[in-house]
MDAnalysis code that builds the backbone (N, CA, C; Angstrom):
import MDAnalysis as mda
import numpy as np

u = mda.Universe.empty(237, n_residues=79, atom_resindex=np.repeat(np.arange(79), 3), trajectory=True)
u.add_TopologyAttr("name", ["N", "CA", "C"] * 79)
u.add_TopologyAttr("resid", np.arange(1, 80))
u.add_TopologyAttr("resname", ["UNK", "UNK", "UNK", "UNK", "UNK", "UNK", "UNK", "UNK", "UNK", "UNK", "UNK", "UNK", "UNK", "UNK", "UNK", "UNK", "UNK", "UNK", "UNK", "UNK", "UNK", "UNK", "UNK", "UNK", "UNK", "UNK", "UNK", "UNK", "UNK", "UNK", "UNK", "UNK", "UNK", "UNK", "UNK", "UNK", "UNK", "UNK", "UNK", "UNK", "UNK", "UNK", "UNK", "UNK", "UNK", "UNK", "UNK", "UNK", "UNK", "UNK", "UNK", "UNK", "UNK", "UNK", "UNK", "UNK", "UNK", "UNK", "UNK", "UNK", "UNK", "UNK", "UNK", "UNK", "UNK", "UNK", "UNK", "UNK", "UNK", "UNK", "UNK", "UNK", "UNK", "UNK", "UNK", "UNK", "UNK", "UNK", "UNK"])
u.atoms.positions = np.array([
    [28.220, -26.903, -15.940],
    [28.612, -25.637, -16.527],
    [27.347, -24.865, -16.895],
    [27.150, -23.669, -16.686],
    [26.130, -22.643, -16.532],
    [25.894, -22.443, -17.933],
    [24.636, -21.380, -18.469],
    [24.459, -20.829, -19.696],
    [24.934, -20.259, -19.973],
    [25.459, -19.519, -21.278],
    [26.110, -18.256, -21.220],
    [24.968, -17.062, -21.727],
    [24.668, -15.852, -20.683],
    [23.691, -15.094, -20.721],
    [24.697, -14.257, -21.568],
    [23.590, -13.736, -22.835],
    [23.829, -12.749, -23.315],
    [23.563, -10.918, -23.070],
    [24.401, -10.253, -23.297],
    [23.769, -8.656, -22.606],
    [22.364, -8.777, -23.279],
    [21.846, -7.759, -22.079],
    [20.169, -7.539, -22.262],
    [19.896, -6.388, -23.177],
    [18.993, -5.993, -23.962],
    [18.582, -5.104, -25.022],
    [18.221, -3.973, -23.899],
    [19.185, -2.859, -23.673],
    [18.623, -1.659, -23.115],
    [16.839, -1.011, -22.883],
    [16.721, -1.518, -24.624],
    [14.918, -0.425, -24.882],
    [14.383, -1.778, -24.088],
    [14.496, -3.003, -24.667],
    [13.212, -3.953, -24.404],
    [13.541, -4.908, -22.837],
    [15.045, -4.657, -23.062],
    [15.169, -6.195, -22.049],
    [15.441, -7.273, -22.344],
    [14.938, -8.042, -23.645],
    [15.334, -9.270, -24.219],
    [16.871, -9.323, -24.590],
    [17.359, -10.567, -24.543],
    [18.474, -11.086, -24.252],
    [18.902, -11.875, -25.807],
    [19.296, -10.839, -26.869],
    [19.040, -11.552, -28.237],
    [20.422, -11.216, -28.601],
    [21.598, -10.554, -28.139],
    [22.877, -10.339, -28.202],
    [23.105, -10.073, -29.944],
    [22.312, -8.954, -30.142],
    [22.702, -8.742, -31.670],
    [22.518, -6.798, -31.263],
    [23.541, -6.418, -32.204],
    [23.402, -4.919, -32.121],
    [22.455, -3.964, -32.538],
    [21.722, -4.495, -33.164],
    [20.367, -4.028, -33.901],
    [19.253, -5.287, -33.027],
    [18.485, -4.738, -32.468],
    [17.696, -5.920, -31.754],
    [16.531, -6.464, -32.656],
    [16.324, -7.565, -32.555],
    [15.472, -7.789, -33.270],
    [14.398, -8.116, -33.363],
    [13.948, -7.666, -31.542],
    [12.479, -7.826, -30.898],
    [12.362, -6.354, -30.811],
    [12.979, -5.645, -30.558],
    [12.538, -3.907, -30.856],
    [13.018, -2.774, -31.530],
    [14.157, -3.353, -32.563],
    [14.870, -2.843, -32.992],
    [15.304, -1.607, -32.840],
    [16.205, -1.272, -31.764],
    [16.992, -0.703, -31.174],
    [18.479, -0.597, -31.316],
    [19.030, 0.221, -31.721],
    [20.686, -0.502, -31.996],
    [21.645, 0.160, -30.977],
    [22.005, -1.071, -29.729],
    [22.335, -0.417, -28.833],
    [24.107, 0.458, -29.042],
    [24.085, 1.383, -28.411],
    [25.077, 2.459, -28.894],
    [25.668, 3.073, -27.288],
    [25.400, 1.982, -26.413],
    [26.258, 2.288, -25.037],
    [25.307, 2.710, -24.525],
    [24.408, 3.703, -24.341],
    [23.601, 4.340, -23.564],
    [22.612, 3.721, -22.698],
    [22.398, 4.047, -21.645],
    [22.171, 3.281, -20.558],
    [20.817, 3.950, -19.586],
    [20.748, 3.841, -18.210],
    [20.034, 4.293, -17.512],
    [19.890, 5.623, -17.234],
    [21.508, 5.747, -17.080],
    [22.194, 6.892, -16.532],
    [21.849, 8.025, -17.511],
    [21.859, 8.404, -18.634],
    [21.862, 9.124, -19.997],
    [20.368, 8.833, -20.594],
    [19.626, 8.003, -20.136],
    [18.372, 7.355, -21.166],
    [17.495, 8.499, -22.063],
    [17.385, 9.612, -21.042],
    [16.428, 10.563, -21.809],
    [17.289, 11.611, -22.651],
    [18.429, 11.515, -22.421],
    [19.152, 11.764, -24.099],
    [19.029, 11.328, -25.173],
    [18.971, 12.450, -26.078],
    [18.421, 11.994, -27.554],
    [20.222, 12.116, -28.451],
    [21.003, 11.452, -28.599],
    [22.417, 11.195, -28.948],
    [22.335, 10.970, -30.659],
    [21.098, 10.856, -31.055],
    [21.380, 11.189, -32.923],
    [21.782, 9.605, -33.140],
    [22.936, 9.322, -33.658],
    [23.515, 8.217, -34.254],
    [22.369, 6.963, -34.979],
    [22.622, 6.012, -34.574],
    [21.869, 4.987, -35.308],
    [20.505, 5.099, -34.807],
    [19.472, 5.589, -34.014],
    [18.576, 5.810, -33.070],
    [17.909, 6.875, -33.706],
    [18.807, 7.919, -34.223],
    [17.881, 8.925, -34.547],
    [17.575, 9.760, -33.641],
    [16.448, 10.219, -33.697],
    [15.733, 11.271, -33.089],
    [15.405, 10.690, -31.651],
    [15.475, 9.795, -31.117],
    [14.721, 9.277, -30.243],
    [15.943, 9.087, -28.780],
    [15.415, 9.296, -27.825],
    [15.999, 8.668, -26.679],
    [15.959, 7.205, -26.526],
    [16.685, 6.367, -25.630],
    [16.331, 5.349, -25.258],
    [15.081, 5.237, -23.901],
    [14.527, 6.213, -23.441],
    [13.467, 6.560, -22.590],
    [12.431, 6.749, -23.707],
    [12.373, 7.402, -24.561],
    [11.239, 7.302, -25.568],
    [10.740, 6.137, -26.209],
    [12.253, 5.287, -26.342],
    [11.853, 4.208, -27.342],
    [11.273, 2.977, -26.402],
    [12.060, 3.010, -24.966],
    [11.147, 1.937, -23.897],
    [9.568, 2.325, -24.569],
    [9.309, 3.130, -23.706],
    [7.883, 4.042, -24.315],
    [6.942, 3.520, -25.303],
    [7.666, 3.753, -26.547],
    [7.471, 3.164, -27.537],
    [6.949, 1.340, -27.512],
    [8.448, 1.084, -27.208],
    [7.785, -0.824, -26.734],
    [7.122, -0.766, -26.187],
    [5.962, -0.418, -25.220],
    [5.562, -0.746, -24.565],
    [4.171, -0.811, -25.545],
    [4.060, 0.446, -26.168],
    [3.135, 1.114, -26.317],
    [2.740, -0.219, -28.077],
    [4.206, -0.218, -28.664],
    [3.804, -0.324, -30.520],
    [4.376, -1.780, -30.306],
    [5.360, -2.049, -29.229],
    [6.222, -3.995, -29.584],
    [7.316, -3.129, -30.498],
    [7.580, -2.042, -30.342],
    [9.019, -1.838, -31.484],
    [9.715, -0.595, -30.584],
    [10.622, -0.036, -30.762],
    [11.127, 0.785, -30.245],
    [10.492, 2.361, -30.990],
    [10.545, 1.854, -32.248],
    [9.584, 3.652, -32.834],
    [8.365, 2.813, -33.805],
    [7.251, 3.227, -33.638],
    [6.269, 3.250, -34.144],
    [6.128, 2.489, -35.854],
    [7.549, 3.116, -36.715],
    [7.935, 2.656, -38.185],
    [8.430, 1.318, -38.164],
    [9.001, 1.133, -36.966],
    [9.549, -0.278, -37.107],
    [8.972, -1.753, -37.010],
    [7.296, -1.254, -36.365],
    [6.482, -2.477, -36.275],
    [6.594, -3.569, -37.089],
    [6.807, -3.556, -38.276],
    [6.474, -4.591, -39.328],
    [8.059, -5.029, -39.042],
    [8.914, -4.719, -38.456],
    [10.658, -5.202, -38.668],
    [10.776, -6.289, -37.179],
    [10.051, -6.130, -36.540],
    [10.849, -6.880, -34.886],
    [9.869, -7.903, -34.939],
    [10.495, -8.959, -34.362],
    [9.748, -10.416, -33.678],
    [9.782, -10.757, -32.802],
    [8.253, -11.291, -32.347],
    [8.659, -11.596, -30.729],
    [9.787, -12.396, -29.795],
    [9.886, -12.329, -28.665],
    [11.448, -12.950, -28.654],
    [10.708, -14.375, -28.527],
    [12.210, -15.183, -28.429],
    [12.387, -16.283, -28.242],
    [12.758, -16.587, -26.667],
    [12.201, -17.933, -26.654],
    [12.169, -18.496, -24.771],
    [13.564, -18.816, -24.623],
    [14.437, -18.466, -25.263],
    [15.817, -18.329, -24.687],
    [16.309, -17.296, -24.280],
    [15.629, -15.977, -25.286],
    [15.822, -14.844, -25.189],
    [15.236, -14.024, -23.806],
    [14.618, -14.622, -23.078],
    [14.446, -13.834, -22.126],
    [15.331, -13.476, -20.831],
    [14.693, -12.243, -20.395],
    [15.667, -12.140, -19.031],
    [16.075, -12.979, -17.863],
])
């Protein structure tokens, strides 16, 4: 019997199946590829999910404030 993969974190990719992520804290809200450089307000704020990739890449968090909040993932957590 196989693993059971959890959905992947839109901004980062990691596989931590919590709604608020907690390697980039991101709180996913449906939005996807298709929509990414929409900025939709809600739990996200100001930010797109194209900004906040961005962001990870750039800070390890999805916005810049959140550095001190996310941890690196875990070797289960990956894609």
């Amino acid at each position: 019997m196989g693993q059971l993969l959890l959905p992947r974190c839109p901004c980062c990719g990691y596989r931590t199946g919590c709604r608020t992520c907690p390697v980039c804290y991101w709180t996913d809200d449906g939005q996807g590829d298709a929509d990414a450089s929409v900025v939709r307000g809600g739990p996200n704020g100001e930010l797109s999910l194209s900004d906040a990739r961005l962001n990870f890449a750039i800070y390890g968090a999805s916005d810049r404030r959140y550095r001190d909040l996310v941890r690196p993932p875990r070797v289960d957590e990956y894609p």
